[in-house]
C-alpha positions as CSV (number, residue, x, y, z in Angstrom):
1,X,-24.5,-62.3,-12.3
2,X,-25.9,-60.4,-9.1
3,X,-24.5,-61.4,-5.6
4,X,-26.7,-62.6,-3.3
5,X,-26.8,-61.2,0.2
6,X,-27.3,-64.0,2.7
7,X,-28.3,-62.6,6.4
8,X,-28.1,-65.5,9.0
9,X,-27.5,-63.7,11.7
10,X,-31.5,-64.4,12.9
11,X,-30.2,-68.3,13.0
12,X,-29.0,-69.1,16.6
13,X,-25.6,-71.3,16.8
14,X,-24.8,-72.8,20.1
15,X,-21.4,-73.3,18.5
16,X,-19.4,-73.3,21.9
17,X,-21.9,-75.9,23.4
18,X,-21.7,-78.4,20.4
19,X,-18.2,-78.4,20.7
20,X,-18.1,-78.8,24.0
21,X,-20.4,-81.7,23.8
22,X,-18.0,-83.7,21.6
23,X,-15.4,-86.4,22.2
24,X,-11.6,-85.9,21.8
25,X,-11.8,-88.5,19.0
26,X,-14.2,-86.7,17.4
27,X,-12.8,-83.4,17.3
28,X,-9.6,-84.9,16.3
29,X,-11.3,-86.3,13.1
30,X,-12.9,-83.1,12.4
31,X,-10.1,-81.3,13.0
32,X,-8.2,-83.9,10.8
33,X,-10.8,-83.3,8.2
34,X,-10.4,-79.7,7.8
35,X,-6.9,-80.0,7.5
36,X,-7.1,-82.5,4.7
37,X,-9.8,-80.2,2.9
38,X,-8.0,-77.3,3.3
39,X,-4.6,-78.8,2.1
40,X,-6.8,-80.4,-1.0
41,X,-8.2,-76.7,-2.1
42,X,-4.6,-75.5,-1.6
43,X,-3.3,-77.7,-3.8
44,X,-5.8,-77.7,-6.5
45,X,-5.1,-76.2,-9.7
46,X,-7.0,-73.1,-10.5
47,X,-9.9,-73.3,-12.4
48,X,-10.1,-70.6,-15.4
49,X,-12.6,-67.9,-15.6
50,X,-15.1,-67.8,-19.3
51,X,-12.9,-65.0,-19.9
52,X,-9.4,-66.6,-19.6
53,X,-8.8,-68.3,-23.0
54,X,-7.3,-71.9,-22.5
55,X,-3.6,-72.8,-23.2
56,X,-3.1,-73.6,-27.0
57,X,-6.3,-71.7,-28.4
58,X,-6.5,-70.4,-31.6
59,X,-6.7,-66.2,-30.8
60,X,-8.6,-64.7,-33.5
């Protein structure tokens, strides 16, 4: 499968100002958010590649 090359660097991002603009509650719950998410893909299992057989397959 081909990898696609996304440019978004032509996309302007005020990302300091929309921070700025929020509350301390609601960067606490984003920031809460991200930590949950990230401890949730940490802890996930790894999925297997097509390639990989699974556990307990017949190997012919």
């Amino acid at each position: 499968m081909p990898q696609l090359n996304l440019n978004f660097t032509d996309i302007p991002i005020p990302q300091e100002s929309l921070w700025e603009d929020l509350h301390n509650e609601q960067k606490h719950l984003i920031i809460e958010t991200f930590a949950r998410l990230m401890l949730k893909a940490a802890t996930a299992s790894p999925s297997l590649s097509p390639a990989e057989p699974t556990k307990g397959a017949a190997n012919d």
